[in-house]
C-alpha positions in Angstrom: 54.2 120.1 104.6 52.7 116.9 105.0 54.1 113.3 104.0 53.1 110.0 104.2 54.6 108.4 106.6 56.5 104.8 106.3 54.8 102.0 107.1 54.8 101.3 110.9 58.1 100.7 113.0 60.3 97.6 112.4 59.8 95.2 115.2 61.9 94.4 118.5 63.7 91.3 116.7 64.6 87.7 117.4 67.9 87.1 115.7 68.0 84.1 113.5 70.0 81.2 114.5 70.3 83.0 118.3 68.1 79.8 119.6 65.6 82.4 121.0 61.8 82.2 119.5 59.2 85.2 120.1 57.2 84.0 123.1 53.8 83.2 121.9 54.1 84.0 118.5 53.0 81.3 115.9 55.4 80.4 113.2 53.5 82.0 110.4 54.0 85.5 112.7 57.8 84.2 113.8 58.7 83.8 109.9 57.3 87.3 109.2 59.3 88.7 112.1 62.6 86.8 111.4 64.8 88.8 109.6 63.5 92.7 111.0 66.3 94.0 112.2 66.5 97.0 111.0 67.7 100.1 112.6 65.5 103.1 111.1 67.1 106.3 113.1 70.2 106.3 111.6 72.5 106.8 108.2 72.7 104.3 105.2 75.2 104.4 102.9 73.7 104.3 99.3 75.9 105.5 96.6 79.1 107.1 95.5 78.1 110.6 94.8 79.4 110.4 91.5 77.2 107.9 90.1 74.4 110.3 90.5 74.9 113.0 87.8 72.9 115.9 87.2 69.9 115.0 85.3 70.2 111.2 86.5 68.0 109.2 88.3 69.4 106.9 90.4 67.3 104.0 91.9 68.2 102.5 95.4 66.5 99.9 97.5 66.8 100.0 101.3 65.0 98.2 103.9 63.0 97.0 101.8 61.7 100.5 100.6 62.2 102.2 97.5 64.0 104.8 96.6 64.9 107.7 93.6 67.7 110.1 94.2 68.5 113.0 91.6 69.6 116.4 91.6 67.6 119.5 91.8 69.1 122.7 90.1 71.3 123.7 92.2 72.7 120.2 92.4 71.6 119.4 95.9 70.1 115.7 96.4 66.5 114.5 96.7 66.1 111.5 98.2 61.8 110.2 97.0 59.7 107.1 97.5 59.9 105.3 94.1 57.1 104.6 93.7 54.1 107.2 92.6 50.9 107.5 94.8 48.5 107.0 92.0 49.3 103.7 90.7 52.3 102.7 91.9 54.7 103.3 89.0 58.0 104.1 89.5 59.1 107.3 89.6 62.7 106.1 88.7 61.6 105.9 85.0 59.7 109.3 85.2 61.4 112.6 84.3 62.9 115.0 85.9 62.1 118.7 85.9 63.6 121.6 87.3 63.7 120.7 91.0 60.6 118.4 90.4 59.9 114.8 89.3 57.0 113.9 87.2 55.6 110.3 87.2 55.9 109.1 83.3 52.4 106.7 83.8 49.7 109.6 84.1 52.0 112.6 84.9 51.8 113.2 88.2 54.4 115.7 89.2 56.1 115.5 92.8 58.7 118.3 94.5 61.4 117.7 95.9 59.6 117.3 99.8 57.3 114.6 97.8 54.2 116.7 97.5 51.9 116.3 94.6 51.9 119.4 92.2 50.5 118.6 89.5 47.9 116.2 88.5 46.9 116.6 84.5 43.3 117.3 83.6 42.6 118.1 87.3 42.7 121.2 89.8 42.1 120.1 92.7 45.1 118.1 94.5 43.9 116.1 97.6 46.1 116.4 100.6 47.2 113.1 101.0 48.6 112.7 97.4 52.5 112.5 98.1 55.2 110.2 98.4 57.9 110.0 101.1 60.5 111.7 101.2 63.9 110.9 102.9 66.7 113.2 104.5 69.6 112.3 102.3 73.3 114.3 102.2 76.8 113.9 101.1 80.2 114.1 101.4 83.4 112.7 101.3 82.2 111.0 98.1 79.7 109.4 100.4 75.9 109.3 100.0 73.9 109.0 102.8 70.1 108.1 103.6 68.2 108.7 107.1 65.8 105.9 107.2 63.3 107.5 109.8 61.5 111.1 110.0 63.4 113.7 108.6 62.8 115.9 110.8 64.8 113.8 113.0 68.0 113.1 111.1 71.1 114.2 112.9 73.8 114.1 111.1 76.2 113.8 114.1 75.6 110.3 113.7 77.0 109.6 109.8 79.7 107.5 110.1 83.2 109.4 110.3 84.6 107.8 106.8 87.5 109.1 105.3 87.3 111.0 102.4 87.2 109.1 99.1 90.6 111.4 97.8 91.5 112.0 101.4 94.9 112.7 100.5 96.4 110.8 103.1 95.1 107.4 101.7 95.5 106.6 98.5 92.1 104.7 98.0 90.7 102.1 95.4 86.9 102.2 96.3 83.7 99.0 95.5 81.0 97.2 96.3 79.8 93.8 96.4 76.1 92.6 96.3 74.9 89.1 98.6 72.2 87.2 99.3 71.8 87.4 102.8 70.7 89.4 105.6 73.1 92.2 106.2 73.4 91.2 109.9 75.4 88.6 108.7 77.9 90.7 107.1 78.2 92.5 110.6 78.9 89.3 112.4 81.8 88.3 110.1 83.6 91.7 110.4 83.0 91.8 113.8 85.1 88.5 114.6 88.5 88.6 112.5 88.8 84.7 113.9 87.8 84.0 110.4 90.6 85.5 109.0 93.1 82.3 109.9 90.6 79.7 108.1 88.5 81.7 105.5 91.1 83.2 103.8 94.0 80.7 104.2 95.0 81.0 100.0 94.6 85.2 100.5 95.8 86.9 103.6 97.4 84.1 103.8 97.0 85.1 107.9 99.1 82.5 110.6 96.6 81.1 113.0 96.9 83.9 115.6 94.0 85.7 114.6 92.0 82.6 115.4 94.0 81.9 118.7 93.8 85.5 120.4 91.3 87.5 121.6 91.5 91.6 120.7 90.8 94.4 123.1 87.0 95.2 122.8 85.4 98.3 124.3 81.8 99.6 124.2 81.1 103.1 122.1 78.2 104.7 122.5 76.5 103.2 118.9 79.4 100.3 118.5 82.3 98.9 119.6 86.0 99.3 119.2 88.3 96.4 118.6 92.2 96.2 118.8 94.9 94.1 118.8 98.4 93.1 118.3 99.3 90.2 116.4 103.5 89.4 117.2 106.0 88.0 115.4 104.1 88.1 111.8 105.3 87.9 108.0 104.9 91.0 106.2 101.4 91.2 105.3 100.2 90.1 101.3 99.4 92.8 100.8 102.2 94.6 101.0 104.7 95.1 97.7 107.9 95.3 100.6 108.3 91.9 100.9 111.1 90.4 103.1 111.5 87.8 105.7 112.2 89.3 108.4 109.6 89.2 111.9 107.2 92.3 111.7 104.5 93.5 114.6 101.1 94.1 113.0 98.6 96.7 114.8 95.2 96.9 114.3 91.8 99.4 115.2 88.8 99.8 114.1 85.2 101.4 115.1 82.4 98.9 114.2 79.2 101.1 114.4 75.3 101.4 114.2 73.9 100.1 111.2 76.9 98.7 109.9 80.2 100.5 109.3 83.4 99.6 109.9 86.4 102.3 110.3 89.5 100.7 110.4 93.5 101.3 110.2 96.4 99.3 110.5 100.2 99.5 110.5 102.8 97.0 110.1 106.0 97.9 112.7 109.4 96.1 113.9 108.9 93.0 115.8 109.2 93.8 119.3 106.9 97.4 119.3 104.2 95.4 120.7 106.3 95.3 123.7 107.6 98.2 123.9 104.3 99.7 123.8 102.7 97.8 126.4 100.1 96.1 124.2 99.0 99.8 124.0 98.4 101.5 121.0 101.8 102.5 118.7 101.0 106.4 119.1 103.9 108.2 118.2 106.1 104.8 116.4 106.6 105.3 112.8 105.0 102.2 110.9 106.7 100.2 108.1 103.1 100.4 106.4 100.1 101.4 107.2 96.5 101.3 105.6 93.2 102.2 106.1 89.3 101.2 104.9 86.0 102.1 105.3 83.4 99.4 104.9 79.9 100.5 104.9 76.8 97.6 105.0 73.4 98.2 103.3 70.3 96.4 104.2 68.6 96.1 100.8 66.1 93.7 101.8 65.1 91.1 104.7 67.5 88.7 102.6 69.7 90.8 100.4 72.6 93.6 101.2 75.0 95.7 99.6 78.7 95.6 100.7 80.2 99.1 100.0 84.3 99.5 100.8 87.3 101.8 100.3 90.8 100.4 100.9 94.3 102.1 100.3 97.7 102.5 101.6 99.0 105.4 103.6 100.4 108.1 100.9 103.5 108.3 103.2 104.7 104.8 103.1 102.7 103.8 100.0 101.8 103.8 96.4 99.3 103.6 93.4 101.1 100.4 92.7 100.3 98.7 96.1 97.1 100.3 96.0 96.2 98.5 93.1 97.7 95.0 94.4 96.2 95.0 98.0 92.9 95.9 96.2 92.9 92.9 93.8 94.2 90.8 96.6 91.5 92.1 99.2 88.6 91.8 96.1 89.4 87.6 96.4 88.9 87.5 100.0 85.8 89.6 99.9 84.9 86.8 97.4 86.0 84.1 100.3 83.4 86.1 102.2 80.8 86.3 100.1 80.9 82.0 99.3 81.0 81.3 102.9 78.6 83.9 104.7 75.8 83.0 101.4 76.1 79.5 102.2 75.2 80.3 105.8 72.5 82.2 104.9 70.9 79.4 102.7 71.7 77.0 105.9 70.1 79.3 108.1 67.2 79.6 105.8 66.5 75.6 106.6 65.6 76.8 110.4 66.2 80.4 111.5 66.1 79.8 114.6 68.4 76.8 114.7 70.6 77.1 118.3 73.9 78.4 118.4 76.4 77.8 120.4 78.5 80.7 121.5 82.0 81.0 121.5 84.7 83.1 123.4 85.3 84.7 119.5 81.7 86.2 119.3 82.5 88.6 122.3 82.2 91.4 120.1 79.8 90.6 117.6 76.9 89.8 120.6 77.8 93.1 122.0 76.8 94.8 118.6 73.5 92.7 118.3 72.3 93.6 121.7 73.2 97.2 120.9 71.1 97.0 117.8 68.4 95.0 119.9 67.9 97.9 122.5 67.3 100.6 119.4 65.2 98.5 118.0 63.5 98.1 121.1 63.6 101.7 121.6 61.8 102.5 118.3 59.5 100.6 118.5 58.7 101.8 122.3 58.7 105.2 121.2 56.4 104.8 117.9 52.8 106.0 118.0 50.1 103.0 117.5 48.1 102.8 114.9 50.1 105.0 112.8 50.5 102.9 109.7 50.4 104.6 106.6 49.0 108.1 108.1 49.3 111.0 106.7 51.5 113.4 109.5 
């Protein structure tokens, strides 16, 4: 079959506010080039598979491209450029029929793979009238987009989220949109620092998040960070209260694009200790909770910050579900203020010099990961292949 392809690879990046500008590029070109720092070869998070219905269309924006998802007959999910090759109407508010999707401007009609079938008042169809089409699954609840070829999807790289009624977790699931580049979502969960200043009037966390440093380790697309914290409160979230001295252990997997996999478990003070710093395998916690946090790039300047977030069914319940939700909701707020304002500071001079800190450890380990598949990409693209028909 043969589809348009997208439009060229992104380009190796300069990150903003990394103090490092593209040798010899002018600014008009070093402006253009600021915020591409997207990843194509791998899985997006783009909806909750329940808000695409059968006989829905449900319209998405990623990487700045695009994109209608509905379900074809037997309820699989087509992923389409939205945006018809004739005149550039959105498919979005076409119609769907059978396993197809016809354009409601002059009624084109497009299959599920994104080739025209139909054009009214006309027999022949030329070759190159099609749209994209994207590799798109589910499960778990999750949607998931492949930004690149198709044929080179592989889904061993979807992000290993928990179940949205993983029956384990009792889970309260949402999103949040910004206005900023999504990298700067990454940074901020990749250095909990934040936590001790950021959200003082939520967490309520002691300074010990901003005066240790956590165990980091490479992954092959990520990074792992863990830590201790001794000698803590019991955490707001919980419903136990108390004031007795509680250990606090936390993990998490921060992977390529932007996902974070994270659980955590409140124990006795002194199982730090005993375990050697090491992780708590085989300790009972007090609590324990787990969330997924999933970051979409919706544009060079916008994002879309998906999350679940529940206690552990053993030691939980609906009720604290419910409370450390609301609770967490404000501090994703706190986020939200503090990383927008950034962006808007950054947007004064992108390329402003930073000045690195023992705290970023993590984070720069991430960008340089996403730096060498960008790199990659681009190395491996053809030239002169924008918007050619494969």
């Amino acid at each position: 079959m043969s589809t348009r392809t997208c439009c060229g690879p992104a380009r190796p990046s300069r990150q903003p506010g990394d103090g490092r500008t593209p040798a010899g590029l002018p600014r008009t070109a070093r402006e253009e080039a600021m915020e591409r720092i997207f990843v194509k070869r791998a899985w997006y998070m783009v909806a909750w598979s329940d808000e695409i219905a059968a006989g829905d269309k449900h319209r998405v924006m990623v990487m700045n491209a695009p994109i209608v998802l509905y379900r074809d007959t037997a309820g699989r999910l087509v992923a389409l450029e939205d945006r018809c090759c004739h005149r550039a109407a959105p498919l979005s508010i076409g119609r769907i029929e059978g396993d197809d999707l016809r354009c409601m401007y002059h009624g084109l009609k497009f299959d599920r793979t994104g080739r025209c079938i139909e054009i009214p008042g006309q027999d022949r169809i030329p070759p190159h009238a099609c749209v994209r089409s994207y590799a798109v699954t589910e499960g778990g609840g999750w949607v998931w987009i492949w930004m690149d070829d198709p044929a080179s999807a592989d889904p061993d790289l979807i992000p290993p989220v928990r179940a949205v009624d993983d029956p384990a977790w009792i889970f309260r699931r949402g999103h949040l949109d910004y206005d900023a580049n999504y990298m700067l979502i990454n940074d901020n969960l990749l250095d909990f620092s934040h936590l001790s200043y950021v959200h003082e009037n939520t967490f309520g966390d002691s300074p010990l998040f901003a005066l240790t440093r956590p165990r980091i380790s490479k992954l092959d697309r990520g990074v792992r960070i863990s830590r201790w914290l001794r000698d803590m409160p019991m955490p707001r979230t919980s419903l136990k209260g108390g004031s007795g001295k509680t250990d606090r252990w936390m993990t998490y997997d921060f992977l390529v694009p932007g996902a974070l996999l994270m659980t955590s478990g409140t124990y006795p003070a002194g199982t730090a200790e005993r375990c050697g710093d090491q992780a708590p395998d085989g300790v009972d916690p007090i609590e324990a909770s787990c969330t997924c946090q999933l970051i979409l790039p919706i544009t060079d300047t916008t994002a879309r910050y998906f999350f679940t977030n529940g206690p552990s069914s053993r030691t939980g319940s609906a009720e604290q579900a419910e409370h450390a939700m609301q609770l967490t909701l404000r501090a994703f707020d706190e986020d939200k203020e503090m990383i927008e304002a950034q962006s808007r500071t950054l947007s004064l001079d992108p390329y402003v010099k930073m000045v690195p800190v023992s705290a970023d450890a993590a984070l720069s380990m991430f960008r340089w990961k996403m730096n060498d598949l960008m790199k990659a990409e681009a190395e491996q693209a053809e030239p002169g292949t924008e918007g050619a028909v494969a």
